[in-house]
C-alpha positions in Angstrom: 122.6 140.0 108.6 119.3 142.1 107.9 119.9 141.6 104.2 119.9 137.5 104.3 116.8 137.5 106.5 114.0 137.7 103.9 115.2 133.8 103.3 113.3 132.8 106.5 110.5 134.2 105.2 108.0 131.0 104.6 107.4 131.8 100.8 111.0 132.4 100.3 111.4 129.0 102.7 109.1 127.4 100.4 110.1 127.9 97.3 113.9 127.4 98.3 113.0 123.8 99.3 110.7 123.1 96.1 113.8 123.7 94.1 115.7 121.7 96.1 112.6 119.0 95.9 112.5 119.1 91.7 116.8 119.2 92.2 116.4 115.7 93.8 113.9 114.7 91.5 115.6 115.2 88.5 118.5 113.9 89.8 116.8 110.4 90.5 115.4 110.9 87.5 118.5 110.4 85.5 120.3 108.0 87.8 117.4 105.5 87.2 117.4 103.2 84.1 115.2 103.3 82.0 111.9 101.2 81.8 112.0 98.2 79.5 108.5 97.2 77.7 107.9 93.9 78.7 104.7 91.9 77.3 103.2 91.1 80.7 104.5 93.7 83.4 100.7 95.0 83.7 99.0 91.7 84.1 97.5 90.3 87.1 99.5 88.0 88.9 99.2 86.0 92.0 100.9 82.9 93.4 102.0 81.7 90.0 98.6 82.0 88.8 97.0 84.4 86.2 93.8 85.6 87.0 91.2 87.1 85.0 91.1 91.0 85.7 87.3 92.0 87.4 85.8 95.1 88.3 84.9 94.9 92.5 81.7 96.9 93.4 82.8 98.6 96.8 80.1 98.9 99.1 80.2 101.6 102.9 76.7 99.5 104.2 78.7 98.1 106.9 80.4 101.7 107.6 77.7 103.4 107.7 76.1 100.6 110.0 79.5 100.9 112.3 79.1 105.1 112.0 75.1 105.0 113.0 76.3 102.5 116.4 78.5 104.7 117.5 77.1 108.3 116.8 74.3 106.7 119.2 76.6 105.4 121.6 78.3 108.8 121.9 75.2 110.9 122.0 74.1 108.5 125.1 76.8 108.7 126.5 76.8 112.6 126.3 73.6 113.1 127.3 73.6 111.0 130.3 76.6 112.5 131.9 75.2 116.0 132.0 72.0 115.2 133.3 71.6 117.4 136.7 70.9 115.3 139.5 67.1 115.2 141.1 63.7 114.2 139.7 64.8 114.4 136.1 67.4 111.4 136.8 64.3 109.4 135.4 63.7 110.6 131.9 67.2 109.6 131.4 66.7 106.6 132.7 63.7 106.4 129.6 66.4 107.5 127.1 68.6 105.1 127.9 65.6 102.7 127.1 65.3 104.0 124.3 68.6 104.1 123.0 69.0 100.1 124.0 65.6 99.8 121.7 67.3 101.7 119.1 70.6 100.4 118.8 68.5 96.6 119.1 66.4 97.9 115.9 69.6 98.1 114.7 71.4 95.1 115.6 68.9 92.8 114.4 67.9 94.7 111.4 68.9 92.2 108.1 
């Protein structure tokens, strides 16, 4: 048994299973038929309509708006429940201030 246990080795484990991986592939490969060229298989299509193809401009404004609320929702969060209790309990009290300023700045910011 000490011989056959170099195949539990993970690059021998590895490259056992990618064989078997490209095996199955192939095999699919020449159990599918073959593709037939067909005039409009790469046009757009939708709900027996065909629409003119157009290039969509992808924009993270509103991510990045969504990412901003939160990192300063966290932070407060954070920083509030680790303030030691006492006479400091007031600055806190000012950040949280001025974290509901900040997060109104921007809410309401066009």
């Amino acid at each position: 048994m000490k011989g056959l246990e170099f195949l539990l080795s993970p690059p021998v484990a590895f490259l056992v299973f990618l064989g078997f991986a490209f095996l199955l592939y192939a095999l699919g490969k020449r159990m599918a038929p073959k593709p037939r060229n067909v005039g409009g298989k790469l046009e757009t299509y939708a709900c027996g309509e065909h629409l003119p193809g157009f290039k969509i401009q992808f924009g993270y404004r509103l991510f990045f708006f969504i990412a901003l609320f939160f990192t300063m929702m966290h932070v407060a969060a954070l920083v509030i429940a680790t303030v030691p209790s006492g006479k400091i309990v007031f600055f806190a009290v000012i950040y949280l201030a001025m974290i509901f300023l900040s997060i109104m700045a921007l809410v309401t910011r066009s």
